[in-house]
Backbone as a printed PyTorch tensor [residue, N CA C, xyz], in Angstrom:
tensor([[[ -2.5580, -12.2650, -10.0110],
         [ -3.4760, -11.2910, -10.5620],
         [ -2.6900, -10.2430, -11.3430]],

        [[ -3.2500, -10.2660, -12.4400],
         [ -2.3120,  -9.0380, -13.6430],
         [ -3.0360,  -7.6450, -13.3920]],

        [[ -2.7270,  -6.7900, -13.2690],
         [ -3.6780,  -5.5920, -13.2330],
         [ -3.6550,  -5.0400, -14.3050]],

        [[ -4.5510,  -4.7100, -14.7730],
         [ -5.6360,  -4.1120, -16.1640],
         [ -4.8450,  -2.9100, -16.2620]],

        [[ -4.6830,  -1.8380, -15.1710],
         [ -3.9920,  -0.6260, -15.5340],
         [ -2.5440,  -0.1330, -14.7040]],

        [[ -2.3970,   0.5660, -15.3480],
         [ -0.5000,   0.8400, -14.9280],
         [ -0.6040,   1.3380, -13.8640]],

        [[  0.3640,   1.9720, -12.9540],
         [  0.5970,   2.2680, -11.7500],
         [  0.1930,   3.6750, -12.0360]],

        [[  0.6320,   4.4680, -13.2080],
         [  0.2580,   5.6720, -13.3050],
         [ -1.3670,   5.9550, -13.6120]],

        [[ -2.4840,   5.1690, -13.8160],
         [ -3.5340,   4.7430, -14.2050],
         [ -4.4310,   5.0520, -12.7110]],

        [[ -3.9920,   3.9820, -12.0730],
         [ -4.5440,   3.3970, -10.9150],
         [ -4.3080,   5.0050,  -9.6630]],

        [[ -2.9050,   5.2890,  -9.8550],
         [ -2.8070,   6.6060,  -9.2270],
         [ -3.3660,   7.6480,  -9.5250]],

        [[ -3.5700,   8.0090, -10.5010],
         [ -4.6370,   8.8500, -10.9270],
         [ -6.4540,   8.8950, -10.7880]],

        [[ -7.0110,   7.1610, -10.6900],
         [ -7.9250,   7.4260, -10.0080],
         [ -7.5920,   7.4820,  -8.3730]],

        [[ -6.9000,   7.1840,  -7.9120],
         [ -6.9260,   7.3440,  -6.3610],
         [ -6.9710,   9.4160,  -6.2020]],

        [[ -5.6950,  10.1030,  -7.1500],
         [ -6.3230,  11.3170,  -6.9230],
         [ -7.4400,  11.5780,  -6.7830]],

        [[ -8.2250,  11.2660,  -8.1160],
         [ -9.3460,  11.8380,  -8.1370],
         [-10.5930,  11.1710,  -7.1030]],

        [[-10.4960,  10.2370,  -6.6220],
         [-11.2170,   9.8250,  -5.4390],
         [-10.8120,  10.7050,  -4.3600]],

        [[-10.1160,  11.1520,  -3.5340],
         [ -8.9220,  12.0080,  -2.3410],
         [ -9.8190,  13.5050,  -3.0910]],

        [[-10.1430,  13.7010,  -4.2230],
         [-10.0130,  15.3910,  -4.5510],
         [-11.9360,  15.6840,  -3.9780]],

        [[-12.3240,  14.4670,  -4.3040],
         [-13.7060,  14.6990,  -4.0060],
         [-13.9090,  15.0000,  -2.2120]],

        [[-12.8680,  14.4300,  -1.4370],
         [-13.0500,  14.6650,   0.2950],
         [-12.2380,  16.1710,   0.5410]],

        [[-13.0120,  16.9970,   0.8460],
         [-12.5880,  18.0990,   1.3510],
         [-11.9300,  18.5980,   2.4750]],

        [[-12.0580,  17.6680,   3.7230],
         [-11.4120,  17.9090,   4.8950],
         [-10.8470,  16.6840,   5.0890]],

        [[ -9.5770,  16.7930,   5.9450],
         [ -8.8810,  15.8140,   6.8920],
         [ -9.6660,  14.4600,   7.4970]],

        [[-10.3720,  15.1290,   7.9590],
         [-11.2250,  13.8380,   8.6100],
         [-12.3740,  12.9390,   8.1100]],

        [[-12.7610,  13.2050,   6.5810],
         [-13.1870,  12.8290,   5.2440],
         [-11.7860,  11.8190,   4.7760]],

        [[-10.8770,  12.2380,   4.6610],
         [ -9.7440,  11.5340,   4.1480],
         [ -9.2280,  10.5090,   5.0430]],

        [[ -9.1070,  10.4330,   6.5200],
         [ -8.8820,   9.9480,   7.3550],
         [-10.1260,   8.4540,   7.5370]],

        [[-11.3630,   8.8980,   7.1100],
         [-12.4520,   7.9020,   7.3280],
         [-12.5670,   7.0420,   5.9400]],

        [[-12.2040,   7.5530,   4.7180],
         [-11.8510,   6.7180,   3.5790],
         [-10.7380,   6.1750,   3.5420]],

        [[ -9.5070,   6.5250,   4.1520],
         [ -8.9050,   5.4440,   4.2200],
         [ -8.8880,   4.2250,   5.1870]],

        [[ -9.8980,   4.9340,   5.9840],
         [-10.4460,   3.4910,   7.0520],
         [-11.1270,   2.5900,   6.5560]],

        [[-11.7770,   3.1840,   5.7630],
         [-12.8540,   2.2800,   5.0410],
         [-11.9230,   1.2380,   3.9960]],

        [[-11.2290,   2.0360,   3.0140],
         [-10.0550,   1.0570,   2.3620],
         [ -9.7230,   0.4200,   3.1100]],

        [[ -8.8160,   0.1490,   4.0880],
         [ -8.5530,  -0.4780,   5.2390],
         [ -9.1880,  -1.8540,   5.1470]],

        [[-10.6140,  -1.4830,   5.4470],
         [-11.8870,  -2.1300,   5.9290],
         [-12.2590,  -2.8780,   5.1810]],

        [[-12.0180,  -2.7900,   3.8770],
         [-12.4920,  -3.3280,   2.2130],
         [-11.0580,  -4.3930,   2.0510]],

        [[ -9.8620,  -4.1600,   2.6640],
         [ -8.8080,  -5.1320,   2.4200],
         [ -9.1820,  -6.5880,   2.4010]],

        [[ -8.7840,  -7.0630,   1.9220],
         [ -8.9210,  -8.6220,   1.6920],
         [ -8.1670,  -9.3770,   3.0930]],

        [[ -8.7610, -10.2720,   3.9600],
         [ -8.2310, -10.4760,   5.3890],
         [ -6.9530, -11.2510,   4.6290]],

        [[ -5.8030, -11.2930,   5.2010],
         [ -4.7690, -11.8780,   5.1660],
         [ -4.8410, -13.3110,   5.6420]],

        [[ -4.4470, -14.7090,   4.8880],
         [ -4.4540, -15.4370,   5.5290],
         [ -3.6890, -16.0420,   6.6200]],

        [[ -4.0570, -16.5960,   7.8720],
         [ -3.1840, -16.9620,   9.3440],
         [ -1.9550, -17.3460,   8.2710]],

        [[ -2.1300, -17.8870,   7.8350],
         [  0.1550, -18.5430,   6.9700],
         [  0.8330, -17.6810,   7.3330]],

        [[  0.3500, -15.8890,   6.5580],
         [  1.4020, -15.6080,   6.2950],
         [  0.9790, -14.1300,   7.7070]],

        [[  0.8670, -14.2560,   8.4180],
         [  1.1790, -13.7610,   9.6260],
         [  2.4010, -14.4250,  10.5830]],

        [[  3.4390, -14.1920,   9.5980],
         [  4.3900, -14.7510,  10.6980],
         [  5.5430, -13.3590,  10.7870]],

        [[  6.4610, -13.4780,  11.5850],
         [  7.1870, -12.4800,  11.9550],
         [  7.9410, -12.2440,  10.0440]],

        [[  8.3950, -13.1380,   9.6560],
         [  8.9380, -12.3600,   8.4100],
         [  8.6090, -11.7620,   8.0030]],

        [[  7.0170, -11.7800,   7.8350],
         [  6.5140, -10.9110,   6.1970],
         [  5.9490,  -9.6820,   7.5700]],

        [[  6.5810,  -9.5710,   9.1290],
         [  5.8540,  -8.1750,   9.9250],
         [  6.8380,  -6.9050,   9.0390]],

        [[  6.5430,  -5.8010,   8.5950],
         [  7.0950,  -4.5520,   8.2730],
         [  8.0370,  -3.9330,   8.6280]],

        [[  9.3680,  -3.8660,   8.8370],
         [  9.7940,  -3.5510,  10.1930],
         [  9.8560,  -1.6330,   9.9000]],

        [[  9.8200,  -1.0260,  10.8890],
         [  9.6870,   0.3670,  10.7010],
         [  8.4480,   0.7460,  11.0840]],

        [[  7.5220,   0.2520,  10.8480],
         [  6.1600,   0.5880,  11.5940],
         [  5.6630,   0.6170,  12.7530]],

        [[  5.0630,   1.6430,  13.4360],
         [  4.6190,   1.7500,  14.2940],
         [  3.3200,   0.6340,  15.2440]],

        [[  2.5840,   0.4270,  14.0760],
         [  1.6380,  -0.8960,  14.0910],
         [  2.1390,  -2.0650,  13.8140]],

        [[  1.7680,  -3.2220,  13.7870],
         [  1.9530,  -5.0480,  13.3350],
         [  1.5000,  -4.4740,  11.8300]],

        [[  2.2180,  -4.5730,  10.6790],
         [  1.8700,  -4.5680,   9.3520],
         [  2.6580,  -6.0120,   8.8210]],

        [[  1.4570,  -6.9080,   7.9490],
         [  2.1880,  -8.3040,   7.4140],
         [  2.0470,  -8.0490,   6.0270]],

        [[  3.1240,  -8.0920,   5.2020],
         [  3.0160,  -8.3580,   4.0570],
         [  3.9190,  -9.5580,   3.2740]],

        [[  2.9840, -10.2770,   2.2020],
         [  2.9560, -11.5710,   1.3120],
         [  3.2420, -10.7640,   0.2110]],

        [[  4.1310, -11.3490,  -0.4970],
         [  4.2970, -10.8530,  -1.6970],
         [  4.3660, -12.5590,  -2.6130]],

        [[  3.7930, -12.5820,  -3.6690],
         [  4.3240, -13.9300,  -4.4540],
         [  4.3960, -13.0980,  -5.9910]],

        [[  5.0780, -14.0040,  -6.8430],
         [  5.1910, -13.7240,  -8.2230],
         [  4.7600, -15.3260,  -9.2550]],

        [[  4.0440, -13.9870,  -9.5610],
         [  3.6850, -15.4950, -11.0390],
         [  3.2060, -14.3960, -12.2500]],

        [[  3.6080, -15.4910, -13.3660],
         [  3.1740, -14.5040, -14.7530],
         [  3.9750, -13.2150, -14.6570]],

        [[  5.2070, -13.2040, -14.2920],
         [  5.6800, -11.9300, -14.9480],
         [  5.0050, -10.6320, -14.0760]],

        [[  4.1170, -10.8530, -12.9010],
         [  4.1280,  -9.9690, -11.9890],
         [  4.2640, -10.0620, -10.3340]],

        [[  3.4890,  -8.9600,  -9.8330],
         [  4.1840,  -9.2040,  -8.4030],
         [  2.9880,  -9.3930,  -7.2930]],

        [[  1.8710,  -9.6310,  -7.2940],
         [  1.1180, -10.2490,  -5.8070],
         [  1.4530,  -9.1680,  -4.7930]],

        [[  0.7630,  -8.5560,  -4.1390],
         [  1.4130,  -8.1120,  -2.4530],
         [ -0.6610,  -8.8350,  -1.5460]],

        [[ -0.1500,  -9.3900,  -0.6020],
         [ -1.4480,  -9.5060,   0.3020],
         [ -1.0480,  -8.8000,   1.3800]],

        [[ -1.6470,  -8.0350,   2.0420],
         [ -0.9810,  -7.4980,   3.2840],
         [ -2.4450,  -6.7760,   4.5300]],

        [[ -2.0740,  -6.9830,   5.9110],
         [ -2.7780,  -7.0000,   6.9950],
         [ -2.2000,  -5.8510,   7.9620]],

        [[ -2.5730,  -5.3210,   8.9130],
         [ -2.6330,  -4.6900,   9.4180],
         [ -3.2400,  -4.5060,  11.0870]],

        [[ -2.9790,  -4.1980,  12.0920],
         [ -4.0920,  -4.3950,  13.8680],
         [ -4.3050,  -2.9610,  13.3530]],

        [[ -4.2070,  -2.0620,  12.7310],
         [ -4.3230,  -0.5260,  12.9090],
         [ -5.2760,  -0.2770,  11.8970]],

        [[ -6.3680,   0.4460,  12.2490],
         [ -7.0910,   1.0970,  11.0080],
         [ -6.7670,   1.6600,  10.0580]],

        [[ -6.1730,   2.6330,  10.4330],
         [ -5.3180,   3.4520,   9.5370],
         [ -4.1650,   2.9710,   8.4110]],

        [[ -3.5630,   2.4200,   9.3140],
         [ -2.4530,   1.8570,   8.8920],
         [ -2.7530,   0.4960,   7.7080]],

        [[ -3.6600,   0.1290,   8.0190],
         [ -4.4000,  -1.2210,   7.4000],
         [ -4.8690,  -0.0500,   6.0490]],

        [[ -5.7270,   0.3940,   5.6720],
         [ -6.2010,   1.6970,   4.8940],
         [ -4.7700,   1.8800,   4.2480]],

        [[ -3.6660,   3.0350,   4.5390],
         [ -2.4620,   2.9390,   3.8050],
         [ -1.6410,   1.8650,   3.1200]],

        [[ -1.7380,   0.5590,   4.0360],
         [ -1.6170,  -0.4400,   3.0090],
         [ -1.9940,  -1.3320,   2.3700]],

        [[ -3.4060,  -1.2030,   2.2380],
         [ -4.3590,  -1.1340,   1.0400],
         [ -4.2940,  -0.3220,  -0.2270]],

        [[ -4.0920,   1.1980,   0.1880],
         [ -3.2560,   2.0680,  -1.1190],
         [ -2.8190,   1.6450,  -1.8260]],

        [[ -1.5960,   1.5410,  -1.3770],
         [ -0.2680,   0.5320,  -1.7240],
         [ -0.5400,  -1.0000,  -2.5520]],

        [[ -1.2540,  -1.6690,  -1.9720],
         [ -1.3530,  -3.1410,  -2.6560],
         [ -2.4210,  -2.7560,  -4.0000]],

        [[ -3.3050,  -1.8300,  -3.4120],
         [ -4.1680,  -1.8300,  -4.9560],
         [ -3.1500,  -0.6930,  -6.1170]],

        [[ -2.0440,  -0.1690,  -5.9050],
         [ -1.2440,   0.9320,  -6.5670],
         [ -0.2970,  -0.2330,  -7.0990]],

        [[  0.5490,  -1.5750,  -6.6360],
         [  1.3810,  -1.9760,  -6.4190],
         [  1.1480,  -3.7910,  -7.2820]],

        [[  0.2250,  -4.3070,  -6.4380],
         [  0.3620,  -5.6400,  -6.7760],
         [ -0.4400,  -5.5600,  -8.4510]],

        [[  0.0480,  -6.9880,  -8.5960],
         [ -0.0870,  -7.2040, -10.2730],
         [  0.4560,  -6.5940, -11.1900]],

        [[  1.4980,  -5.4690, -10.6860],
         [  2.4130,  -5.4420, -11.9900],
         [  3.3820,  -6.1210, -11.7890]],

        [[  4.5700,  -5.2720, -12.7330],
         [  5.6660,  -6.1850, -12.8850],
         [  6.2770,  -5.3760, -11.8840]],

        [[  8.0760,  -6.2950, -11.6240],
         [  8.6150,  -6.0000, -10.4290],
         [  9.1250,  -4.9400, -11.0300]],

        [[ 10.2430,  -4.3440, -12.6060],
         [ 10.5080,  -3.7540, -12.8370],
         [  9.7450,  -2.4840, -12.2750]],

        [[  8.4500,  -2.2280, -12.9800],
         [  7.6980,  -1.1840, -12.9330],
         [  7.2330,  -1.1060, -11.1750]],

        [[  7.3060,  -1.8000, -10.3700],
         [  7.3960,  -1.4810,  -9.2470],
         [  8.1970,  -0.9900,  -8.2650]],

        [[  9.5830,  -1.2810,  -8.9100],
         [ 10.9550,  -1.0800,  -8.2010],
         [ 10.7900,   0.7000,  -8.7740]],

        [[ 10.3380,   0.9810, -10.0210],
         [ 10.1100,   2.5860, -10.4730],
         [  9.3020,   3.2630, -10.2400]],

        [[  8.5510,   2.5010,  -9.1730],
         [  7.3910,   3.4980,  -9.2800],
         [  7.6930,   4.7550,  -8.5270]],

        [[  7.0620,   6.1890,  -8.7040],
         [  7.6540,   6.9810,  -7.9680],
         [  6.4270,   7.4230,  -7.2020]],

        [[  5.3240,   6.7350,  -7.2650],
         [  4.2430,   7.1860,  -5.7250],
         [  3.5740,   8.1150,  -6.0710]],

        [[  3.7110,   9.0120,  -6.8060],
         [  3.2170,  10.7820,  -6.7540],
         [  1.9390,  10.6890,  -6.5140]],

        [[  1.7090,   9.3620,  -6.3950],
         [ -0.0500,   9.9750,  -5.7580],
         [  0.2160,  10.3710,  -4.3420]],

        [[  0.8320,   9.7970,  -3.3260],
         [  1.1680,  10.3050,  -2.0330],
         [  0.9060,  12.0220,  -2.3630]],

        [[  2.0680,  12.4380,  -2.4450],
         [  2.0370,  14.1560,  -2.3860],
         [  0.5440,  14.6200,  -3.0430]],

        [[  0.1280,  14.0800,  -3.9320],
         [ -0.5020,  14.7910,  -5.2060],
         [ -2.1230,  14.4830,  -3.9690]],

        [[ -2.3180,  13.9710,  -3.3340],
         [ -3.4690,  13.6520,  -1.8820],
         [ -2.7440,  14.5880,  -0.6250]],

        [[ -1.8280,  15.0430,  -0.7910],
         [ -1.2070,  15.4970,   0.1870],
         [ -1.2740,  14.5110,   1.6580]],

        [[ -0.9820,  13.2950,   1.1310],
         [ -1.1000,  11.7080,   2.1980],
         [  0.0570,  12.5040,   3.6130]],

        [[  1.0660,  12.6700,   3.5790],
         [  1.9080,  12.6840,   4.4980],
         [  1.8580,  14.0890,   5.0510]],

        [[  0.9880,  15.0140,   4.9890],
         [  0.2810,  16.2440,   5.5920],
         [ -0.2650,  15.7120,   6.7840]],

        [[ -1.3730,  14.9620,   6.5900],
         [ -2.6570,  14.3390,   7.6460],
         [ -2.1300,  13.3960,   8.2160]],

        [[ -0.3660,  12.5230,   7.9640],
         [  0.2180,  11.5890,   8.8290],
         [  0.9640,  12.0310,   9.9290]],

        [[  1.0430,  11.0610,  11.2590],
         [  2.0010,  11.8210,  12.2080],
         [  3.3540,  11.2660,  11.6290]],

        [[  4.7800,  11.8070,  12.4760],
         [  5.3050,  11.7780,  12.0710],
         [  5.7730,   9.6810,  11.8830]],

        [[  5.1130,   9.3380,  12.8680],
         [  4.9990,   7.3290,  13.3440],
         [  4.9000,   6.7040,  11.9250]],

        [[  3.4060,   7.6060,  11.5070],
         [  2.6420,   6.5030,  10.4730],
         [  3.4550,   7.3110,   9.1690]],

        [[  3.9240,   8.2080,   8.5080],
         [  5.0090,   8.9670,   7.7420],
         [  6.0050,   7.9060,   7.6740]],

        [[  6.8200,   7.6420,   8.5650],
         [  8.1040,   6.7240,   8.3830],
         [  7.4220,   5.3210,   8.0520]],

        [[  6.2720,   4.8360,   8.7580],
         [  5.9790,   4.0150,   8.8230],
         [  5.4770,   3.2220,   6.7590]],

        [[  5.1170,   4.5580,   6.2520],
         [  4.6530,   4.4660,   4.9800],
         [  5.8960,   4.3720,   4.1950]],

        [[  6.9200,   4.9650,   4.4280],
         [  7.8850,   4.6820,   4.1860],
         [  8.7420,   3.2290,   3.8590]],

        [[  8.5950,   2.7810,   5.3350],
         [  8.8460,   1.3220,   5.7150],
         [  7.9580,   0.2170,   4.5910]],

        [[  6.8780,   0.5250,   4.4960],
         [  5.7360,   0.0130,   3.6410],
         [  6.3910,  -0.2430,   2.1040]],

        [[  6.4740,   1.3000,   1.9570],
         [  6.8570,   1.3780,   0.0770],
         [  8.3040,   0.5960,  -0.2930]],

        [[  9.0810,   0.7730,   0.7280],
         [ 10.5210,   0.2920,   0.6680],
         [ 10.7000,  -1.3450,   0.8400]],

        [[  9.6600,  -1.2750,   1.9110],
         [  9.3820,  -3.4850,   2.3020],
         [  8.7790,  -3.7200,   0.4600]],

        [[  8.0950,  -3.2210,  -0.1040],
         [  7.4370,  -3.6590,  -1.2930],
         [  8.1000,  -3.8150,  -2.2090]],

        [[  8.8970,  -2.4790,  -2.4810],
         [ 10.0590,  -2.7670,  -3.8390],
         [ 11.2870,  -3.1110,  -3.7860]],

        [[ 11.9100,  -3.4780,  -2.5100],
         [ 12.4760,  -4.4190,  -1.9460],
         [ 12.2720,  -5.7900,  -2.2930]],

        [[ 10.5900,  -6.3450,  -2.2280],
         [ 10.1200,  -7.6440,  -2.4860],
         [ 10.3650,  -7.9160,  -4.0130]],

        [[  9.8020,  -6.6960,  -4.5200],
         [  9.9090,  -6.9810,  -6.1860],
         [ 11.0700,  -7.3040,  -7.0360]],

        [[ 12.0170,  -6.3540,  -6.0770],
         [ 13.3830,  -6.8280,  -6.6460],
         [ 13.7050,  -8.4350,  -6.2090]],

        [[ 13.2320,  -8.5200,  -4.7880],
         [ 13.6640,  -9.7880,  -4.5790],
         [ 13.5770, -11.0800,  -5.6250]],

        [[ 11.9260, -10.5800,  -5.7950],
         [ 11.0710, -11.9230,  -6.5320],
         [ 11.4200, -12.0980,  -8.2030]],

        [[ 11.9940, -10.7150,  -8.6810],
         [ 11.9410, -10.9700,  -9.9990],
         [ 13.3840, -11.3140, -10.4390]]])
């Protein structure tokens, strides 16, 4: 899947989705819902390789490349956590690996994402962004 708009594109509507929830627990229930909207991962690639390591939860992520971009499928047992890396795959997959290995995130801060995280699911997002452009470099 090629994605239609750039990483800086796609981050910018995620601001402006995040600017419309006013409290913590508004932000906390939309990213459950993202979460919730993820595409189920298929049994294959639930195996210990593609688990996250750094996370507090079971996080699986698939990465494949075709056409000059980068694929991420990825699962989650945690609501939350499932929700954050959903972010991520709709911010992330279908570009290229270059432009993924650069991406610099600023939607995180610019939602103030790692405010409303403990410090578990913080590293854990971490673990996430780093397993991803890690992959991209791998694949390309």
């Amino acid at each position: 899947m090629i994605a239609t708009k750039s990483i800086p594109e796609i981050e910018q509507e995620i601001i402006a989705e995040f600017d419309s929830l006013d409290d913590p627990m508004m932000k906390y229930e939309y990213i459950i819902e993202l979460g919730k909207a993820l595409s189920p991962l298929p049994e294959e690639y639930r195996t210990p390789t593609n688990i996250v390591k750094g996370c507090q939860s079971n996080v699986w992520l698939h990465s494949e490349v075709g056409d000059g971009t980068v694929t991420f499928m990825a699962d989650s047992d945690a609501f939350i956590t499932k929700g954050l890396i959903a972010l991520l795959v709709r911010v992330l997959s279908g570009q290229g690996a270059e432009e993924i290995v650069n991406a610099r995130l600023d939607f995180i801060d610019a939602i103030k994402l790692r405010s409303h995280l403990t410090e578990g699911r913080s590293n854990g997002l971490t673990a996430m962004i780093g397993r991803m452009k890690r992959e991209a470099m791998r694949l390309s």
